[in-house]
PDB file of N, CA, C and O in Angstrom, chain B, residues numbered from 101:
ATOM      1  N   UNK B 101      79.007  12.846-110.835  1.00  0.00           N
ATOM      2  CA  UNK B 101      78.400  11.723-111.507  1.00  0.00           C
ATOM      3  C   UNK B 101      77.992  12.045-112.942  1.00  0.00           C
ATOM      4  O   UNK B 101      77.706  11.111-113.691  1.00  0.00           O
ATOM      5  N   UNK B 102      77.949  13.235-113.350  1.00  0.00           N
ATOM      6  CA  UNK B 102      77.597  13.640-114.871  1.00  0.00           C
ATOM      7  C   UNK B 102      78.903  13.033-116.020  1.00  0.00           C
ATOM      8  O   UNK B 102      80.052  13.443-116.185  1.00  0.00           O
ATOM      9  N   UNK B 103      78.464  12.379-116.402  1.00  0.00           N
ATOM     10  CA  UNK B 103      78.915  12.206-117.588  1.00  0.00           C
ATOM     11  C   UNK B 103      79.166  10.006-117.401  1.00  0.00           C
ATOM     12  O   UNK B 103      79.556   9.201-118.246  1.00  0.00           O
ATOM     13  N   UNK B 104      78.747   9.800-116.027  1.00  0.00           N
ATOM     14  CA  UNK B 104      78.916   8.502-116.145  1.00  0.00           C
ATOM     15  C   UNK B 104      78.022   7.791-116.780  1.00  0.00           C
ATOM     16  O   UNK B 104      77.102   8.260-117.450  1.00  0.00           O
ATOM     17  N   UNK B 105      78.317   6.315-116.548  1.00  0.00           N
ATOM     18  CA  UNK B 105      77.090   5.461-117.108  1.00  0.00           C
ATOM     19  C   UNK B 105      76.312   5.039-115.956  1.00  0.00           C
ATOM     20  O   UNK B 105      76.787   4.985-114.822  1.00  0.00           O
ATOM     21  N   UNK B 106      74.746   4.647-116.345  1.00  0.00           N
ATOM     22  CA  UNK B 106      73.913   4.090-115.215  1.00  0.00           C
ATOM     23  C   UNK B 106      73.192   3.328-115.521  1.00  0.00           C
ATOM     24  O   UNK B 106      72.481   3.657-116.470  1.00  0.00           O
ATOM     25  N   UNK B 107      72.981   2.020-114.960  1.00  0.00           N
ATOM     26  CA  UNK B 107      72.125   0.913-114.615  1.00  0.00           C
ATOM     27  C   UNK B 107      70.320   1.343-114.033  1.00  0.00           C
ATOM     28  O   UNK B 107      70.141   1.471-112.822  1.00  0.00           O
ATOM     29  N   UNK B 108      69.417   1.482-114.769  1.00  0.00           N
ATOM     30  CA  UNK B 108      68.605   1.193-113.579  1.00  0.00           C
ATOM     31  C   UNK B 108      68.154   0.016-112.905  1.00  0.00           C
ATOM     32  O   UNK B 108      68.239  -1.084-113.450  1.00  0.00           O
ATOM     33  N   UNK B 109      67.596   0.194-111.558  1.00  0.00           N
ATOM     34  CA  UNK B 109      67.859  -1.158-110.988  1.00  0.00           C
ATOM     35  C   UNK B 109      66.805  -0.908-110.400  1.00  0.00           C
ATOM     36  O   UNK B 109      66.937  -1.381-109.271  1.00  0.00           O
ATOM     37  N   UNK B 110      65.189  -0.136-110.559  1.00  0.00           N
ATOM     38  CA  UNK B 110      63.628  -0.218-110.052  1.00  0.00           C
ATOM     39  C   UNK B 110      63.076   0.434-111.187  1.00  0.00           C
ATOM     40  O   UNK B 110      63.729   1.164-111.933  1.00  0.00           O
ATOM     41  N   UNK B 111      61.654   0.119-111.337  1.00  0.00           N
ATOM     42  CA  UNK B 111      61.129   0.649-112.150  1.00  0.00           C
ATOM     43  C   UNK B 111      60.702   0.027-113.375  1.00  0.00           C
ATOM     44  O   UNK B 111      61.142  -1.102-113.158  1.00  0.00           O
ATOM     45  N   UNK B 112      60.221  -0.037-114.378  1.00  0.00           N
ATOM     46  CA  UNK B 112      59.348  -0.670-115.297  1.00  0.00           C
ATOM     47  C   UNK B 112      60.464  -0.232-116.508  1.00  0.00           C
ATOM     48  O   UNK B 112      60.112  -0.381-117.678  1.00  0.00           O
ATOM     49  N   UNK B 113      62.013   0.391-116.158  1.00  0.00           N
ATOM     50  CA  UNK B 113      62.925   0.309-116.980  1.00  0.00           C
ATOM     51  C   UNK B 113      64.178  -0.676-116.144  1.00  0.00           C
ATOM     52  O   UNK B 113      65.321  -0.245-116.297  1.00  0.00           O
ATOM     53  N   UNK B 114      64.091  -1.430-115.637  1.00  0.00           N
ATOM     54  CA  UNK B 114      64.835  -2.090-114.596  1.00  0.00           C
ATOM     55  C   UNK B 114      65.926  -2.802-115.860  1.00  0.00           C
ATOM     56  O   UNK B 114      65.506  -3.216-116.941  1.00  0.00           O
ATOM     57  N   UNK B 115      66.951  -2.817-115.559  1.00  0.00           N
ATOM     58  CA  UNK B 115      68.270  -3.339-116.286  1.00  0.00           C
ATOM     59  C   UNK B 115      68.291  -2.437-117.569  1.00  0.00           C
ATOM     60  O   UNK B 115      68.116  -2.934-118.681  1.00  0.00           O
ATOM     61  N   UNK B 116      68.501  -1.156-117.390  1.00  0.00           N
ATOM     62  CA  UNK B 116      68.605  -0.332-118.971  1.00  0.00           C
ATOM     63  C   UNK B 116      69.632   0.144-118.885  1.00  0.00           C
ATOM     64  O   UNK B 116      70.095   0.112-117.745  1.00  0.00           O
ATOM     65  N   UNK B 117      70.150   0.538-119.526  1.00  0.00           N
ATOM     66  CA  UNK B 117      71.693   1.387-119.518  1.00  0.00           C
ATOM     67  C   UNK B 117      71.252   2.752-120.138  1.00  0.00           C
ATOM     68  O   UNK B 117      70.731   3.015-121.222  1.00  0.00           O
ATOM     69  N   UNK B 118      71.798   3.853-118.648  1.00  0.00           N
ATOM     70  CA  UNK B 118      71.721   5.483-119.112  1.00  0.00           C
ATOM     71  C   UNK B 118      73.333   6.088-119.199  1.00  0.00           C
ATOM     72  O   UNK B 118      74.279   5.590-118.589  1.00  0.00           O
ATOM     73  N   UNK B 119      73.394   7.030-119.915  1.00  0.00           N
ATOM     74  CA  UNK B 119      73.859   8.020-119.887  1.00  0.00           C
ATOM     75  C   UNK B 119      73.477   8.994-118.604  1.00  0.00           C
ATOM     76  O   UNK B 119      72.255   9.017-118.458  1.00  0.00           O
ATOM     77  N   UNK B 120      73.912   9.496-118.004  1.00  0.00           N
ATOM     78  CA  UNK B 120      73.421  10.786-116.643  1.00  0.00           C
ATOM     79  C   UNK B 120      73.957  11.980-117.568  1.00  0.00           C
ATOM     80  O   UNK B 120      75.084  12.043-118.059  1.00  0.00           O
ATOM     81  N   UNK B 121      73.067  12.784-117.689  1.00  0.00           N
ATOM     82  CA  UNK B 121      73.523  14.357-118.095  1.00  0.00           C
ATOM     83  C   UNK B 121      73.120  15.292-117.658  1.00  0.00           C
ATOM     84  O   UNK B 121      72.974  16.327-118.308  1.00  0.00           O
ATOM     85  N   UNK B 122      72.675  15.077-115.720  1.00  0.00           N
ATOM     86  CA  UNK B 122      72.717  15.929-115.408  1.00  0.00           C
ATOM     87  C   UNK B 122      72.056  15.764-113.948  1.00  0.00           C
ATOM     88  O   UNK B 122      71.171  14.910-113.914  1.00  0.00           O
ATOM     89  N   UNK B 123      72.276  16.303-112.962  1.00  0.00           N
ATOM     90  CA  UNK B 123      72.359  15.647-111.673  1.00  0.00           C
ATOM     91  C   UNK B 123      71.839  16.759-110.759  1.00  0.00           C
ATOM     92  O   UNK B 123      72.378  17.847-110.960  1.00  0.00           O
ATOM     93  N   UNK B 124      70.856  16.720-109.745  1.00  0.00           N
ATOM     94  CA  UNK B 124      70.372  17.311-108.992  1.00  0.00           C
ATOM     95  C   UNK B 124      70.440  16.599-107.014  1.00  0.00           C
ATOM     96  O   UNK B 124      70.794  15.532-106.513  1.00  0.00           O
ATOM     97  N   UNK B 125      70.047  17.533-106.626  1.00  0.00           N
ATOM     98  CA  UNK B 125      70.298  16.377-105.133  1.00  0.00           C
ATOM     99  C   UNK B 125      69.964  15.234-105.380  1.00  0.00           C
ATOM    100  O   UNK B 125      70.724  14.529-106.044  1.00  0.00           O
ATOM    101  N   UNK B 126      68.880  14.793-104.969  1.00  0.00           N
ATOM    102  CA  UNK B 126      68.421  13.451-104.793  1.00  0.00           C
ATOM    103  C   UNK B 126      67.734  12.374-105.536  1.00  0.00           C
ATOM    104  O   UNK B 126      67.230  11.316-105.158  1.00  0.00           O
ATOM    105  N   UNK B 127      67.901  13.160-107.174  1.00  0.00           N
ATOM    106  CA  UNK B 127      67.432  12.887-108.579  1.00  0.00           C
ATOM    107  C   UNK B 127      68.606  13.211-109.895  1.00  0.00           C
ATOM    108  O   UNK B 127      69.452  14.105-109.882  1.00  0.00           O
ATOM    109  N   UNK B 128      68.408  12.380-110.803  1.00  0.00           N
ATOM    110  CA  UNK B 128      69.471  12.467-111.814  1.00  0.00           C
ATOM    111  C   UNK B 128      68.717  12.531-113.200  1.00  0.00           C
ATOM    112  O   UNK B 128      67.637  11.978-113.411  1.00  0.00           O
ATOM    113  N   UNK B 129      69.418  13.268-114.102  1.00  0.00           N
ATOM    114  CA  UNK B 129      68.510  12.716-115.841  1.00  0.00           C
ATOM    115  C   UNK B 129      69.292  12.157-116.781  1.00  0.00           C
ATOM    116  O   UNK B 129      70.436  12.396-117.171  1.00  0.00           O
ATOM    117  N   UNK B 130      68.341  11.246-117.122  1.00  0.00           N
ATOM    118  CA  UNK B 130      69.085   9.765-117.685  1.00  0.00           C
ATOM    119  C   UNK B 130      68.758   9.950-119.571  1.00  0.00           C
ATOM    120  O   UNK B 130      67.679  10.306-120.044  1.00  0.00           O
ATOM    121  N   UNK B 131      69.636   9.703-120.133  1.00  0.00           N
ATOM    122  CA  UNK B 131      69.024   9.223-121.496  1.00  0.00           C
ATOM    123  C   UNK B 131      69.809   7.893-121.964  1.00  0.00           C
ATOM    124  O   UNK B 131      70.610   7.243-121.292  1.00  0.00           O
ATOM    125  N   UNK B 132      69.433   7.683-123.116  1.00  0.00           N
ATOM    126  CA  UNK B 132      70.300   6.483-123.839  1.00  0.00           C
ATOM    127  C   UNK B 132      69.630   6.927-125.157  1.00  0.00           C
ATOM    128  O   UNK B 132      69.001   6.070-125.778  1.00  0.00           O
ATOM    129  N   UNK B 133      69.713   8.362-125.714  1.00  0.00           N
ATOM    130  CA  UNK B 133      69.679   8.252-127.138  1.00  0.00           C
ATOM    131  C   UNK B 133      68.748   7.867-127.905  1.00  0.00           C
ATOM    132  O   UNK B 133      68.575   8.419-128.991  1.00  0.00           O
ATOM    133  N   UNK B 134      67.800   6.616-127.384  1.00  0.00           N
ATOM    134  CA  UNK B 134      67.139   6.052-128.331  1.00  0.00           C
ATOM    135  C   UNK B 134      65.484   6.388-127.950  1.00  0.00           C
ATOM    136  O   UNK B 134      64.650   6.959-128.652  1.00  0.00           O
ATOM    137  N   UNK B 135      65.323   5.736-126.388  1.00  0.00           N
ATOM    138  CA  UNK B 135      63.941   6.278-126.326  1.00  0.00           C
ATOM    139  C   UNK B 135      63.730   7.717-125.336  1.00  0.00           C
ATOM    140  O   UNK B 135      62.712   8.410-125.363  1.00  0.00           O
ATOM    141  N   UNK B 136      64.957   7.981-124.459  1.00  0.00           N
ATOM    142  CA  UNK B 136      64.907   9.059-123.939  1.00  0.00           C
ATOM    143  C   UNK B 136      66.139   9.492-124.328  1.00  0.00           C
ATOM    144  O   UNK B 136      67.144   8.782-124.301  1.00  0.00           O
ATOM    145  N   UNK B 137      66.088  11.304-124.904  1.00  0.00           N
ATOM    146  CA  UNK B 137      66.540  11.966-125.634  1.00  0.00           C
ATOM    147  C   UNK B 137      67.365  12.470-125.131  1.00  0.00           C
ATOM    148  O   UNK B 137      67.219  12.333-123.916  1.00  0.00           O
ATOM    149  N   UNK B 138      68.390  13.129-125.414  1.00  0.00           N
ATOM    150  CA  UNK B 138      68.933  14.547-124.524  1.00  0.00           C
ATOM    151  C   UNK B 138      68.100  15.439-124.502  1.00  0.00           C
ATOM    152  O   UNK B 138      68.566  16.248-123.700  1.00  0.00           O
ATOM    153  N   UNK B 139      66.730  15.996-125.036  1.00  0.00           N
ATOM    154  CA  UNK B 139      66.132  17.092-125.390  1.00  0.00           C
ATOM    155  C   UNK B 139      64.692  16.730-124.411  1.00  0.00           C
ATOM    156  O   UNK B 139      63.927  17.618-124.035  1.00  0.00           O
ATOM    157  N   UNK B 140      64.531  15.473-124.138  1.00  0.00           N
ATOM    158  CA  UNK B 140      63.875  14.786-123.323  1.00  0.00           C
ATOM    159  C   UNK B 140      64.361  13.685-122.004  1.00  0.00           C
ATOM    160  O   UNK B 140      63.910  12.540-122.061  1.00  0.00           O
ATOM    161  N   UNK B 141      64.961  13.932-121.238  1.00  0.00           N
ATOM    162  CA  UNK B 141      65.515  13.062-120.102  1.00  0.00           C
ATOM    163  C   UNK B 141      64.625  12.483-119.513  1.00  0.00           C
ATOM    164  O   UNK B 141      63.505  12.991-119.555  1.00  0.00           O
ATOM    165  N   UNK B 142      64.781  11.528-118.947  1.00  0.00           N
ATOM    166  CA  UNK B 142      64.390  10.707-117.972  1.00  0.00           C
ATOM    167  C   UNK B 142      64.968  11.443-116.568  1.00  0.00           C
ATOM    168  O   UNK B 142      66.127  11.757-116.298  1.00  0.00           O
ATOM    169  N   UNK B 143      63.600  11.620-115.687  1.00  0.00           N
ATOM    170  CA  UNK B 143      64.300  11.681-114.517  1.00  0.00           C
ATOM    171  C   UNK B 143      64.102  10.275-113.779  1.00  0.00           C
ATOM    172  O   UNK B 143      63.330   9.354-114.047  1.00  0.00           O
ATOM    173  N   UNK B 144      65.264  10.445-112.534  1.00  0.00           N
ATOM    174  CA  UNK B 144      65.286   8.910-111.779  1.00  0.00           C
ATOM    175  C   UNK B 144      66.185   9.732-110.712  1.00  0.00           C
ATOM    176  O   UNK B 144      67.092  10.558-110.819  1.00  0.00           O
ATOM    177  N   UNK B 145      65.440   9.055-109.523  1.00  0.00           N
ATOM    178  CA  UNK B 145      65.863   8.828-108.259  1.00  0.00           C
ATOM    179  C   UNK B 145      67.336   8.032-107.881  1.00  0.00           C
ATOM    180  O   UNK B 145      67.485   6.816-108.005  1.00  0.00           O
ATOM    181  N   UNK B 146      68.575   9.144-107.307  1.00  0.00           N
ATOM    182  CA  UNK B 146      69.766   8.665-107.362  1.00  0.00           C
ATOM    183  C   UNK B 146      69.235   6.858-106.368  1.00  0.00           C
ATOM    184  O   UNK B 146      69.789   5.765-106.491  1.00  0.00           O
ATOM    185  N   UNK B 147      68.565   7.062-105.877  1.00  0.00           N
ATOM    186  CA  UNK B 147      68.599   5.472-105.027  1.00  0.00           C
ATOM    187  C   UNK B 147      68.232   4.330-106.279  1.00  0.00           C
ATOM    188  O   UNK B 147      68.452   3.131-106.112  1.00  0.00           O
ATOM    189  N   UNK B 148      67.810   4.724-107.191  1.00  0.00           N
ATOM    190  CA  UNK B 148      67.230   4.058-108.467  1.00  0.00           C
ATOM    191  C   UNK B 148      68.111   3.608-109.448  1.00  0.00           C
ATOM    192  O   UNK B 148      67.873   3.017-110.502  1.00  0.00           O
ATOM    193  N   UNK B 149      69.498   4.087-108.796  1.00  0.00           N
ATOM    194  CA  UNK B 149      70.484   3.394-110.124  1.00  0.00           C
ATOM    195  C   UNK B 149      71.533   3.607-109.543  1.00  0.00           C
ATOM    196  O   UNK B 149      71.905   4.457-108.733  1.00  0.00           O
ATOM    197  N   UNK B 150      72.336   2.101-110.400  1.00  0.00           N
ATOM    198  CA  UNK B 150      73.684   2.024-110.212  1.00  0.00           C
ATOM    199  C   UNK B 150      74.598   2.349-110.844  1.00  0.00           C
ATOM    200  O   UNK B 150      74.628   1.434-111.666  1.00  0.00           O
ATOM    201  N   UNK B 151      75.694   3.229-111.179  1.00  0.00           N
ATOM    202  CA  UNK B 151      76.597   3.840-111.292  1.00  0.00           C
ATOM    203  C   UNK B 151      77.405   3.068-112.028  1.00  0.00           C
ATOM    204  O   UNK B 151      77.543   2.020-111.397  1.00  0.00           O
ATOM    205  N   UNK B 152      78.073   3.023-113.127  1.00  0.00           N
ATOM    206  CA  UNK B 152      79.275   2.832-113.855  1.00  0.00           C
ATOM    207  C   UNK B 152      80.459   3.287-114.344  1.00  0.00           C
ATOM    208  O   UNK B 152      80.493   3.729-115.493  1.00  0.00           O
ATOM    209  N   UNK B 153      81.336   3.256-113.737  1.00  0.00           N
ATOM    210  CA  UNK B 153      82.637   4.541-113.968  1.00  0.00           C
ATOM    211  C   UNK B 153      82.988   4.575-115.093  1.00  0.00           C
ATOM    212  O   UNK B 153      83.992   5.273-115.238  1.00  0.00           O
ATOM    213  N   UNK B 154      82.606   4.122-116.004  1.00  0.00           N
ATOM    214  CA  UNK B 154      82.655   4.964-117.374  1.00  0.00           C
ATOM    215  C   UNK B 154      81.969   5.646-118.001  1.00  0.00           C
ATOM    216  O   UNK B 154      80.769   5.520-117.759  1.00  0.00           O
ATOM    217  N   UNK B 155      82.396   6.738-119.149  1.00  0.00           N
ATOM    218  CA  UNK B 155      81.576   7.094-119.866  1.00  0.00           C
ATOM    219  C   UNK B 155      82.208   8.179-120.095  1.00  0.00           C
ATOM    220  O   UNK B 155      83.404   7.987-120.311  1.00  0.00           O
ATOM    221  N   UNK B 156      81.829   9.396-120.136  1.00  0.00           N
ATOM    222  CA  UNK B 156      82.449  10.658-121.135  1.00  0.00           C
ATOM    223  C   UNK B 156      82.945  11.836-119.688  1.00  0.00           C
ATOM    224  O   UNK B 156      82.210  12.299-118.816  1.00  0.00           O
ATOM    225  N   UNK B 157      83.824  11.956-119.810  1.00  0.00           N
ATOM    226  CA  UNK B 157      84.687  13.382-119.376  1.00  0.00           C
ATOM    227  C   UNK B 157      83.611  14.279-119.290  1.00  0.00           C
ATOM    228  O   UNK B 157      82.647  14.402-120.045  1.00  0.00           O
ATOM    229  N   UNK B 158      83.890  14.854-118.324  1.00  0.00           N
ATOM    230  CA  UNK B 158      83.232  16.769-118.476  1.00  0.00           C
ATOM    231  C   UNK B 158      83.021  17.368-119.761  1.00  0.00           C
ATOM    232  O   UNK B 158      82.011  17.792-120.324  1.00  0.00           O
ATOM    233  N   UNK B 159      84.667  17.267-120.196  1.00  0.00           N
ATOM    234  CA  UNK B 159      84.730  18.034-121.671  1.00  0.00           C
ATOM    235  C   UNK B 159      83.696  17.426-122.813  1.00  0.00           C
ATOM    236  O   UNK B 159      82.939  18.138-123.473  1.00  0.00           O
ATOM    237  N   UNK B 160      83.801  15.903-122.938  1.00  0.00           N
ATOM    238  CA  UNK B 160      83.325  15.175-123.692  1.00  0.00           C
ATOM    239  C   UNK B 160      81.814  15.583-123.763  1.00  0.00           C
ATOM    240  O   UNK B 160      81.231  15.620-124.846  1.00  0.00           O
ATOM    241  N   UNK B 161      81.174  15.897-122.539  1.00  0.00           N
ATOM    242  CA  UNK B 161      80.141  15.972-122.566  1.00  0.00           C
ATOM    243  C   UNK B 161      79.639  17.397-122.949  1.00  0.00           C
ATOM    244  O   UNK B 161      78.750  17.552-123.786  1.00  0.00           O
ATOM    245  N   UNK B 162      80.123  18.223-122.431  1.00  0.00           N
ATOM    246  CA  UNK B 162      79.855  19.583-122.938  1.00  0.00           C
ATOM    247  C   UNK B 162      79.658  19.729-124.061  1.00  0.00           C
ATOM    248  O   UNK B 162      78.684  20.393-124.413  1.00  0.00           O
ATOM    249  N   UNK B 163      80.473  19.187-124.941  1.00  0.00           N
ATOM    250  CA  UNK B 163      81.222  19.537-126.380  1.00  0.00           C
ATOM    251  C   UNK B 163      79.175  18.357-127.113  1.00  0.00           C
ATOM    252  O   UNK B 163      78.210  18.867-127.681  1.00  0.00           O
ATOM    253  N   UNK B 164      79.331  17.176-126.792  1.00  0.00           N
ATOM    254  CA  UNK B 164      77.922  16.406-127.052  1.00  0.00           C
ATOM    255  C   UNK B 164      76.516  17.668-126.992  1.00  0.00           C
ATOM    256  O   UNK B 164      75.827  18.139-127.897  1.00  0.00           O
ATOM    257  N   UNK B 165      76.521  17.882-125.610  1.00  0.00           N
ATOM    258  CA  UNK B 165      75.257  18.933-125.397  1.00  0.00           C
ATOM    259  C   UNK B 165      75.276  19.842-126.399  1.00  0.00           C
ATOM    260  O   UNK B 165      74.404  20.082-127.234  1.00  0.00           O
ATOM    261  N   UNK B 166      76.471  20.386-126.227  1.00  0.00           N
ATOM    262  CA  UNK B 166      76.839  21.834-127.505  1.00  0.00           C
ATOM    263  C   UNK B 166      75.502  21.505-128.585  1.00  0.00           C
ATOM    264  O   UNK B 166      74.500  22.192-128.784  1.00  0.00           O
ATOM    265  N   UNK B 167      75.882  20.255-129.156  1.00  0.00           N
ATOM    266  CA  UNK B 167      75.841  20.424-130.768  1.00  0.00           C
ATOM    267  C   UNK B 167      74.493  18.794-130.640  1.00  0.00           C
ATOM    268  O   UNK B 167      74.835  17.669-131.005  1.00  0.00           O
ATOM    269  N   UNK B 168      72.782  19.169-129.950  1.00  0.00           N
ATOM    270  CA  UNK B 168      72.080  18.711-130.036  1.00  0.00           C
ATOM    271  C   UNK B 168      71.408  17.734-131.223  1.00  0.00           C
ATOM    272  O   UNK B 168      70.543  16.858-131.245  1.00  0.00           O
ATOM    273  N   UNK B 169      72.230  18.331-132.124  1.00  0.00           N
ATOM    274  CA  UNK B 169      71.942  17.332-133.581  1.00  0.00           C
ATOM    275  C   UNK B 169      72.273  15.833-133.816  1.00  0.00           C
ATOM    276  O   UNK B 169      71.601  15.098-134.539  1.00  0.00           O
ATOM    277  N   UNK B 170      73.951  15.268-132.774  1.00  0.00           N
ATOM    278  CA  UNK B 170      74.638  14.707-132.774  1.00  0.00           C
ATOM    279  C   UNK B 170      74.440  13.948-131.357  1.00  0.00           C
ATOM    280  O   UNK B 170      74.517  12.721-131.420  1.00  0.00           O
ATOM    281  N   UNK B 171      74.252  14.388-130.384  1.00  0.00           N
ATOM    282  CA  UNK B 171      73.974  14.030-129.196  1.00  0.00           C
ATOM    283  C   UNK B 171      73.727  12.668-128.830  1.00  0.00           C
ATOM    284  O   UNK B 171      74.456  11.931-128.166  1.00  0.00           O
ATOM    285  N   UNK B 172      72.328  12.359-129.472  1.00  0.00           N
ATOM    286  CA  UNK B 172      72.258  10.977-129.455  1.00  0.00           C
ATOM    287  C   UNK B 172      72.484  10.393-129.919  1.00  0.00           C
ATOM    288  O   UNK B 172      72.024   9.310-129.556  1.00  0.00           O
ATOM    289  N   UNK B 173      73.167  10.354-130.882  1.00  0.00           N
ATOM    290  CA  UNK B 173      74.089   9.268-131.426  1.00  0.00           C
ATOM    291  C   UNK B 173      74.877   9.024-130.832  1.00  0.00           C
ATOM    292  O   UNK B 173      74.998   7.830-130.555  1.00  0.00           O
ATOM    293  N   UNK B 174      75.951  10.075-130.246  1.00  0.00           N
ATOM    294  CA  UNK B 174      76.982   9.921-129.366  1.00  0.00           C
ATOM    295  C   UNK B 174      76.784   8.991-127.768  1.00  0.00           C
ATOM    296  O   UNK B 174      77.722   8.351-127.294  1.00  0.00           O
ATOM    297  N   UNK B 175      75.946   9.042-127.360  1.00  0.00           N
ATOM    298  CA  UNK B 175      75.363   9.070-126.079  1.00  0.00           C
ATOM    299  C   UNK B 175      75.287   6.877-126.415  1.00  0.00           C
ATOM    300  O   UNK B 175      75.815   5.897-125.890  1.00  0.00           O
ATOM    301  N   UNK B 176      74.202   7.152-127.686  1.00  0.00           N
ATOM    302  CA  UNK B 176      74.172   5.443-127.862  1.00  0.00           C
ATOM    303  C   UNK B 176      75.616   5.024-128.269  1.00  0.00           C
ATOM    304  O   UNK B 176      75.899   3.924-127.795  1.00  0.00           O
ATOM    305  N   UNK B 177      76.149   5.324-128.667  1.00  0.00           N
ATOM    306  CA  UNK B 177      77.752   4.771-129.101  1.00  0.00           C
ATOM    307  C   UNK B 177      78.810   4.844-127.498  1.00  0.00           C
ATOM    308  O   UNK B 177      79.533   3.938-127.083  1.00  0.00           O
ATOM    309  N   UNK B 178      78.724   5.365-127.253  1.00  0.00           N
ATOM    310  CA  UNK B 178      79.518   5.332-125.300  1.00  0.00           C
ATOM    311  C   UNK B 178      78.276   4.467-125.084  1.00  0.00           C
ATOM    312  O   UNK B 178      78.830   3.373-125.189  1.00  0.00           O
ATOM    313  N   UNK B 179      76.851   4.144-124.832  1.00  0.00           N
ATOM    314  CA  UNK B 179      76.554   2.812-124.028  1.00  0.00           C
ATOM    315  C   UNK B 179      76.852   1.763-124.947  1.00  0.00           C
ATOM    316  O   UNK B 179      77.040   0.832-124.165  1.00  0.00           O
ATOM    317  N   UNK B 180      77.056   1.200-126.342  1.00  0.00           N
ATOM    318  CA  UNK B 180      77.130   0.614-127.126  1.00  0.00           C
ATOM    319  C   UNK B 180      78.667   0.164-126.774  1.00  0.00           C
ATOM    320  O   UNK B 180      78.960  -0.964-126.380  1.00  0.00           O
ATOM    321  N   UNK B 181      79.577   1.204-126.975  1.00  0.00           N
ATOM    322  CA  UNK B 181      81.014  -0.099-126.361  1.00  0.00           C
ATOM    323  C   UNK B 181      81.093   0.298-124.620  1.00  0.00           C
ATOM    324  O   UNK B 181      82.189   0.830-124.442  1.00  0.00           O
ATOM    325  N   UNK B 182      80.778   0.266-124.086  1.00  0.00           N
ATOM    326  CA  UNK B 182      81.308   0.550-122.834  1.00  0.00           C
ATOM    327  C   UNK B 182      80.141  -0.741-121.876  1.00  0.00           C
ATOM    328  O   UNK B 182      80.648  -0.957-120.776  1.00  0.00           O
ATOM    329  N   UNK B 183      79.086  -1.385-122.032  1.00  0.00           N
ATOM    330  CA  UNK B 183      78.261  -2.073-121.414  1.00  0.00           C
ATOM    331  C   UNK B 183      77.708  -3.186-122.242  1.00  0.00           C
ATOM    332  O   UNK B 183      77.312  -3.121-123.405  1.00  0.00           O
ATOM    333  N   UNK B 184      77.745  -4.128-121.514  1.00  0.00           N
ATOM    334  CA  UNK B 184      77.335  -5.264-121.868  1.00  0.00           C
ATOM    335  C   UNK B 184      76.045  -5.687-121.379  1.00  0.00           C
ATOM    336  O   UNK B 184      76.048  -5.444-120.172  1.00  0.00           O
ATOM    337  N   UNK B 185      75.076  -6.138-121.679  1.00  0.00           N
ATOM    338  CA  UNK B 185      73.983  -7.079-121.568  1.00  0.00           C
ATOM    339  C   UNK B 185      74.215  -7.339-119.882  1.00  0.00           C
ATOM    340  O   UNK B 185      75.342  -7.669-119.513  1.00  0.00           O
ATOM    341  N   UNK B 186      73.082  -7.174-118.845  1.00  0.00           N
ATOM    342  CA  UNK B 186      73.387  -7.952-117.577  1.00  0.00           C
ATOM    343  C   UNK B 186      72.421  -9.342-117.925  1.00  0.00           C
ATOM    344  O   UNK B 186      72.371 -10.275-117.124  1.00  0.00           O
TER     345      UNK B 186
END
């Protein structure tokens, strides 16, 4: 699931669009660049969001993390064309 896009769907962020960059059992960490960072994630409960099969490759993402300067920009530009408004 790393590198997809995610919906949350509970929570006092309910309809946001994440980035996942990084995935644990039964919890995931979410950003979108703008208010949660790559350098700061959001954690969220995998039951807490819905899944979008797009978004960045393995590689894609590695290569993003690499180079923390750039990150979030990148991160808002993949949710920026890839999701629309629910």
């Amino acid at each position: 699931m790393v590198g997809w896009l995610a919906v949350s769907r509970a929570g006092h962020d309910k309809d946001t669009f994440y980035l996942i960059i990084k995935e644990e059992s039964n919890s995931v960490y979410l950003a979108d660049g703008v208010y949660k960072t790559c350098a700061a994630p959001k954690k969220k409960n995998k039951k807490h969001i819905q899944t979008i099969h797009k978004g960045l490759t393995q590689e894609e993402l590695q290569k993003v993390l690499e180079n923390p300067a750039d990150a979030d920009t990148v991160i808002k530009r993949c949710i920026k064309m890839n999701c629309k408004p629910v």
